[in-house]
VOGU-3710 file (C-alpha; in Angstrom, 3 decimals, decimal comma):
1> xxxxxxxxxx> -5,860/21,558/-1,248  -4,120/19,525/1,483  -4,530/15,709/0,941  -5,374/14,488/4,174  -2,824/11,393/5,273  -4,649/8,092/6,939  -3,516/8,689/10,719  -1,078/6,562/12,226  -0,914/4,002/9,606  0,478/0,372/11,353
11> xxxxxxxxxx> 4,569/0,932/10,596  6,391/-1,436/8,122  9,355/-3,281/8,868  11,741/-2,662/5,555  12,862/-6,600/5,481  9,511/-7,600/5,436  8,762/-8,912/1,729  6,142/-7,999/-0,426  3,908/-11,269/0,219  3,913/-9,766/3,886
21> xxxxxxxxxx> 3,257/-5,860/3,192  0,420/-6,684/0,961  -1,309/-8,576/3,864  -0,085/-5,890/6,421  0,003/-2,121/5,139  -2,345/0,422/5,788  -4,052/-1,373/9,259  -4,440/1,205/11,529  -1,602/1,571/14,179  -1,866/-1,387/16,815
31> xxxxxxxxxx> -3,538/0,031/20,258  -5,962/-1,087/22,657  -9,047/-1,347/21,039  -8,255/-0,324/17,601  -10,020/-1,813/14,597  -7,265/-4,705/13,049  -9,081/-3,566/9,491  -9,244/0,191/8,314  -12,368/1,079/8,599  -15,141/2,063/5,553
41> xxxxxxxxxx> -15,798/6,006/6,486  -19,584/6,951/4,907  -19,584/10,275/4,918  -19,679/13,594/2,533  -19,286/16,482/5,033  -16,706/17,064/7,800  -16,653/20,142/10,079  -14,560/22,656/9,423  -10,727/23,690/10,299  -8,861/20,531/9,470
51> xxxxxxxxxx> -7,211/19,281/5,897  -10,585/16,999/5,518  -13,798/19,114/4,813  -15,498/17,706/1,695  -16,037/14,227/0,254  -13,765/14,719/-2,452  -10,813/16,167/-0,446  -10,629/12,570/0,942  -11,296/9,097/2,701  -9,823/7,387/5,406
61> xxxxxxxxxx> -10,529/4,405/3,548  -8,489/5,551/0,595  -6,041/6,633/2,540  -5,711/3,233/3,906  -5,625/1,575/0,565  -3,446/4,202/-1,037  -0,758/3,760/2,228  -0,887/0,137/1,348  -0,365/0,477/-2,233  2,121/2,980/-2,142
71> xxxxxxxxxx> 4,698/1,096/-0,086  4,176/-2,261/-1,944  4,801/0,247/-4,989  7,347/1,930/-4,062  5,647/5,212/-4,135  2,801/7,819/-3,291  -0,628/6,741/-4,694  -3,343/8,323/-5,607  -6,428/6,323/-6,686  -9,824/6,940/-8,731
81> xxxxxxxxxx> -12,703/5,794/-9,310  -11,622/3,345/-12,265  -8,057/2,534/-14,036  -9,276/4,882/-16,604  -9,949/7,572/-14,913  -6,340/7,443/-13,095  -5,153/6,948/-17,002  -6,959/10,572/-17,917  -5,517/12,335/-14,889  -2,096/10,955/-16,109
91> xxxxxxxxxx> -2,659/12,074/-19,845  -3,624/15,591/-18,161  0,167/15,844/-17,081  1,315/16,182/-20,687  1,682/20,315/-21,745  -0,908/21,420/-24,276  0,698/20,616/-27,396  2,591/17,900/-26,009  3,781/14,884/-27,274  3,038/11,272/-26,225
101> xxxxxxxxxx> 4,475/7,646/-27,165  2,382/4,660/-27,100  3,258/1,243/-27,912  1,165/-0,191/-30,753  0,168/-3,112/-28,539  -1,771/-0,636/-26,232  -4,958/-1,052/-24,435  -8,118/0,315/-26,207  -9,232/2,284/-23,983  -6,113/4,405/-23,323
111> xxxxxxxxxx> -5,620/4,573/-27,100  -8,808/6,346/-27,091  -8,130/8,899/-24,416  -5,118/9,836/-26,032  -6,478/9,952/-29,543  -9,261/11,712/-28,639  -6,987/14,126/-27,174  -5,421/14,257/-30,487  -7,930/14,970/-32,518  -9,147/17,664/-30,291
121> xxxxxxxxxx> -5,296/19,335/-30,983  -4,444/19,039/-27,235  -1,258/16,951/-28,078  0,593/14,485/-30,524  0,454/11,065/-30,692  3,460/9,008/-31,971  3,320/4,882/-32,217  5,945/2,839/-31,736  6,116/-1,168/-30,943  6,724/-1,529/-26,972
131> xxxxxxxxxx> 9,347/-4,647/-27,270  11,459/-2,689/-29,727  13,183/-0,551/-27,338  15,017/1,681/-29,938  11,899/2,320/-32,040  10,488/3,615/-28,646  13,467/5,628/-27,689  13,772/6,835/-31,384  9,452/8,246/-31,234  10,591/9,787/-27,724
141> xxxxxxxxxx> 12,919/11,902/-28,827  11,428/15,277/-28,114  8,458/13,850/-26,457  6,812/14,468/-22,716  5,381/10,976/-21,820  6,199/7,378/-23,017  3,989/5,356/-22,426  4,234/1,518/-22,072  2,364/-2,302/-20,564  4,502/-4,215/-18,522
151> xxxxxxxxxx> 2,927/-7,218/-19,918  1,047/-5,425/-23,101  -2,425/-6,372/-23,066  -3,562/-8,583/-25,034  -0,289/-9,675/-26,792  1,847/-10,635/-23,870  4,570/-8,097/-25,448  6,922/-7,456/-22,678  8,561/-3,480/-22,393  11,901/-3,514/-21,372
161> xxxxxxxxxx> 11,098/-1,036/-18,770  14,503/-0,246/-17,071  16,310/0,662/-20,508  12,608/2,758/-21,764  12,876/4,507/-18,539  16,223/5,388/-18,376  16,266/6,231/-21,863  13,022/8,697/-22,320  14,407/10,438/-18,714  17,748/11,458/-20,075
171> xxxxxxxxxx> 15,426/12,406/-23,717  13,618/14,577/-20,953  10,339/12,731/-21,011  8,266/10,998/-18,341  7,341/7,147/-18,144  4,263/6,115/-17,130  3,930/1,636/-16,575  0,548/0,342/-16,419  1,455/-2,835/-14,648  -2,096/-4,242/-13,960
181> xxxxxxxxxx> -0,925/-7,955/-15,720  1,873/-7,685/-13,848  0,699/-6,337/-10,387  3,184/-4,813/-8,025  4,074/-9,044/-6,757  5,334/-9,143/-10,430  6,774/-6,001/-11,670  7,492/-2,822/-9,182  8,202/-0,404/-12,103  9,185/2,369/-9,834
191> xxxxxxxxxx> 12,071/0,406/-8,880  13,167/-0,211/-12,277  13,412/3,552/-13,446  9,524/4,526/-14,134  7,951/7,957/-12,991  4,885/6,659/-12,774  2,644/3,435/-12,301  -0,961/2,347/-13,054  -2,966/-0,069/-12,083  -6,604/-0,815/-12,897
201> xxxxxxxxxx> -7,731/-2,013/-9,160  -10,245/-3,558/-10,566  -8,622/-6,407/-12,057  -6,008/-8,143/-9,260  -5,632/-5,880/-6,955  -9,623/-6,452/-6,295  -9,092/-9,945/-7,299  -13,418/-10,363/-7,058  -15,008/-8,864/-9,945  -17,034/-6,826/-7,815
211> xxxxxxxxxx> -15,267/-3,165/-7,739  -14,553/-0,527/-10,360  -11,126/1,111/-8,906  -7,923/2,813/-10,278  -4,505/3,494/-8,992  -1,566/5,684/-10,041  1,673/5,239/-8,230  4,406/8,180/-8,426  7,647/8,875/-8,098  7,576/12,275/-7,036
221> xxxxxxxxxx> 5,277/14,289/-4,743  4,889/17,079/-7,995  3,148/14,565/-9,904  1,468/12,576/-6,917  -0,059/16,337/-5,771  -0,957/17,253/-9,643  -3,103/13,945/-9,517  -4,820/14,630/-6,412  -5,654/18,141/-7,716  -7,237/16,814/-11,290
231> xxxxxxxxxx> -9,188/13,548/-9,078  -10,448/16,682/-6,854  -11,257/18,578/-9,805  -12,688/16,723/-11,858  -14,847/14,495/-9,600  -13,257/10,987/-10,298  -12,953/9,650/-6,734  -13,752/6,290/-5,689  -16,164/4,687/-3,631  -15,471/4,215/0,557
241> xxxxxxxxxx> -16,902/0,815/0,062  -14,801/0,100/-3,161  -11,767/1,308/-1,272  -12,766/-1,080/1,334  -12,757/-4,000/-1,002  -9,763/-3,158/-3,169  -7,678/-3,251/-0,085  -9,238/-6,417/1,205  -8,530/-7,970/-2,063  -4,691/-6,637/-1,755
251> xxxxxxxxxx> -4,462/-8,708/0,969  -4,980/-11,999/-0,732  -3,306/-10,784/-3,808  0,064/-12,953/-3,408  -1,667/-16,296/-3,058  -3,952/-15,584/-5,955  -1,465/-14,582/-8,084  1,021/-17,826/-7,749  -2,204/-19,846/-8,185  -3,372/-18,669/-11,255
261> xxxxxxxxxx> -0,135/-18,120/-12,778  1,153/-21,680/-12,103  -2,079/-22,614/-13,934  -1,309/-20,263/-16,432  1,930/-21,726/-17,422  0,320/-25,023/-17,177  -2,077/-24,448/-19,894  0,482/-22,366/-22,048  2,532/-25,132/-21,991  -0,395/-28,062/-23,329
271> xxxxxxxxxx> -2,046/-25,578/-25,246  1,020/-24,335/-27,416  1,306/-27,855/-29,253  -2,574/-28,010/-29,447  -3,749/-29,250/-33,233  -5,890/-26,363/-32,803  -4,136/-23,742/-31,420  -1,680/-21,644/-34,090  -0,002/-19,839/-31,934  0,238/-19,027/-27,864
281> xxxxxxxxxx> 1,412/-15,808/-26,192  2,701/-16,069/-22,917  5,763/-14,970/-21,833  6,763/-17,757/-19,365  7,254/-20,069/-21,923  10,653/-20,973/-22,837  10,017/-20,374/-26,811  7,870/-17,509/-26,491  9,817/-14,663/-28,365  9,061/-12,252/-25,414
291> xxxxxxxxxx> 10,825/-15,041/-22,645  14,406/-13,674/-22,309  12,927/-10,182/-21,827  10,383/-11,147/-18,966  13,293/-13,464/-17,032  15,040/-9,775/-17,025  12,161/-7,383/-16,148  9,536/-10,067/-14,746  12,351/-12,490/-12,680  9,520/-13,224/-10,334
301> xxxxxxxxxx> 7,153/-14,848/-13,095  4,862/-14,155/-16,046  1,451/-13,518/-14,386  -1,821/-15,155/-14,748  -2,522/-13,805/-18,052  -1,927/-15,670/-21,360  -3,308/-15,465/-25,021  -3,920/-17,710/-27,918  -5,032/-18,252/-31,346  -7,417/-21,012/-32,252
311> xxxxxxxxxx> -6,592/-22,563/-35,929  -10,106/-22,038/-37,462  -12,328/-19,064/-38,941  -14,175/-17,042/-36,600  -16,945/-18,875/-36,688  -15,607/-21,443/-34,917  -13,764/-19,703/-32,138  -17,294/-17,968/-31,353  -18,284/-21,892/-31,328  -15,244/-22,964/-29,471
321> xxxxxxxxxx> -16,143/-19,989/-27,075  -19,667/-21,206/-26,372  -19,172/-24,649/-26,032  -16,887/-23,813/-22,820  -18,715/-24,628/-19,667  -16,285/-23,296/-17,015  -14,745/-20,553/-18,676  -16,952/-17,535/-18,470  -16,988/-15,940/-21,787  -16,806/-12,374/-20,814
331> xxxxxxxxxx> -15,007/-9,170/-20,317  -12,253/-8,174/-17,898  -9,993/-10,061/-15,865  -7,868/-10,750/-12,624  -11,258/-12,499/-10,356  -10,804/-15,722/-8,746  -12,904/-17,011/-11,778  -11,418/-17,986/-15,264  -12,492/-15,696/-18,298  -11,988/-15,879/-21,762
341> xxxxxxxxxx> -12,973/-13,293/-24,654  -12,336/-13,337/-28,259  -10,435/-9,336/-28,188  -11,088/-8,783/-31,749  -14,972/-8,327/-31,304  -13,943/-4,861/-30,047  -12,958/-2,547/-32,948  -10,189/-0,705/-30,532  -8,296/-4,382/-30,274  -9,203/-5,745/-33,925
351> xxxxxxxxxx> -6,188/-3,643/-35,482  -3,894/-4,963/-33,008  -5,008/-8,983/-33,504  -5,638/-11,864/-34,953  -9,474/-12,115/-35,464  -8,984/-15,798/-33,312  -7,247/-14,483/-30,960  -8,930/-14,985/-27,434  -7,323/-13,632/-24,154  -7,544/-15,790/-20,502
361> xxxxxxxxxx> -7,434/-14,415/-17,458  -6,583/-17,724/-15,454  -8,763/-17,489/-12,025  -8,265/-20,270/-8,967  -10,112/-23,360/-10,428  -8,343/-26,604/-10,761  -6,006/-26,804/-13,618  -7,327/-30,112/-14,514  -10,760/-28,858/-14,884  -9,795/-25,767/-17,189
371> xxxxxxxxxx> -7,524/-27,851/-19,231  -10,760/-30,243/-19,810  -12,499/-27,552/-20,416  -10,707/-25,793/-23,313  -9,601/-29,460/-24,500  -12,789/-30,536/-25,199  -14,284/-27,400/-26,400  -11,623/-27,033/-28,952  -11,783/-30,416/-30,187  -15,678/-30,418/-29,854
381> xxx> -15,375/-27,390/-32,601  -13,029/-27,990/-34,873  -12,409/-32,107/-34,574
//
């Protein structure tokens, strides 16, 4: 099935910088009269004799968003309904009987896809720790995908991706970046050797906490087209009007990501000394054992993302949690709003963690007023 292209997408200038192609990529071509936004397309049914015929063959509207993407990634993309569905039609790329690598610091919810896979005798499943770059290399000998975080969620372990992806492609295998901490403003892993990259739209690409929406980025047309086939497939499209709002959220992407991440390195830095902290995770801190590895991959900053431990039982982080008044305590990340969640209440991440540990996604609020915030909670807990 022919993947229909959005027409006459507005061209891009190559020395334009990435700030500037997130704002301006796939806008419709300037002409009189033209729409400056890409429109949202409701529709299920289009006549006959053209690439576009049914409602899962396509969408202008993710063709606009998937233009846009793609040449702020570096690639061709191909989105779905949610990061984990783009995540399964990846895993589907690996031959039955195949053999994948995933770094021990791994989100749950591709750990499950994959082990489910695994018990089921589709393929193998080998572990290895992402920031120890010959352990990975070692597990990929002999394998078909490696699989690694830019910025590992919710550790803040940082993949050496240039020396993973050179490595597993002379090994023979594919690597596959999910680079939703990062975003493409952070990390463009395409650029730095990877086949492919993922990105859970949802988080800052949406930026809103009001879409589910998933993106895979790829190298080569084979793998771009092989994606397209198993979203067409197998039903996991997304929405026109979550299209719609994932690229309206790309367009603001750059200035939300420089706020929250200078207000993420704000509050790394005061809460690392914290009497009731043990221990921060955040690469952009200059002791932070994963630092010299992100000024190499991540030269363009650490993201808006950080992780910490507080230095009591669990009982008092759920305390510390609901004594917080501007923090939402909640699920997900990458909104304009600031969330926090204790990971180790979910059995896929309690492995992985401390049972303190609790994960920020820093949003736009006033540093001042989040570093009250957590201040006084944490003090109000555990004196």
């Amino acid at each position: 099935m022919t993947e229909p292209l959005y027409p006459e997408p507005l061209a891009m200038d190559p020395t334009w910088t990435a700030e500037t192609v997130a704002v301006q990529a796939g806008r419709p071509a300037r002409a009189p009269g033209a729409p400056v936004n890409a429109p949202i397309t409701l529709s299920s049914t289009y006549l006959h004799d053209a690439a576009l015929e049914y409602g899962r063959d396509g969408n202008a509207g993710w063709g606009a968003f998937e233009a846009a993407l793609g040449v702020l990634d570096g690639g061709r993309a191909v989105s779905f309904g949610t990061g984990l569905a783009a995540a399964t039609a990846i895993a589907d790329l690996v031959p039955t009987g195949g053999t994948v690598v995933l770094s021990t610091v791994t989100y749950y919810g591709v750990r499950n896809i994959f082990e489910r896979m695994q018990a089921r005798g589709r393929l193998h499943v080998r572990m290895a720790p992402a920031d120890d770059t010959a352990a990975v290399l070692a597990a990929a000998d002999g394998a078909d995908l490696v699989w690694v975080e830019s910025i590992a969620n919710p550790l803040m372990v940082v993949a050496d991706v240039p020396a993973i992806a050179t490595g597993a492609r002379a090994l023979g295998a594919i690597t596959v970046v999910d680079a939703t901490f990062a975003t493409p403003l952070r990390q463009r892993p395409l650029a730095l050797g990877a086949d492919i990259t993922l990105h859970s739209a949802t988080k800052f690409i949406g930026g809103h906490s009001d879409l589910l929406m998933g993106a895979a980025v790829c190298r080569s047309d084979a793998h771009a087209a092989a994606l397209v086939a198993f979203r067409h497939d197998h039903g996991s499209i997304p929405g026109a009007l979550e299209a719609f709002l994932a690229l309206r959220g790309l367009r603001t992407l750059a200035v939300r990501v420089d706020r929250s991440e200078a207000s993420a390195a704000e509050l790394a830095r005061r809460l690392a000394p914290h009497p009731h902290v043990a221990r921060v995770n955040y690469p952009g801190l200059p002791g932070d054992p994963q630092h010299e590895r992100a000024s190499r991959v991540l030269p363009d900053g650490a993201g808006p993302m950080l992780s910490f431990e507080v230095a009591g039982t669990v009982e008092q982080t759920d305390a510390f949690l609901a004594r917080l008044r501007l923090l939402a305590h909640a699920t997900s990340l990458g909104g304009v709003e600031s969330l926090i969640e204790r990971r180790a209440r979910y059995a896929g991440d309690a492995a992985v963690v401390g049972p303190t540990l609790c994960r920020v996604s820093v949003g736009l609020e006033n540093v001042e007023d989040l570093w009250a915030d957590l201040d006084g909670a944490l003090r109000a807990t555990l004196g």
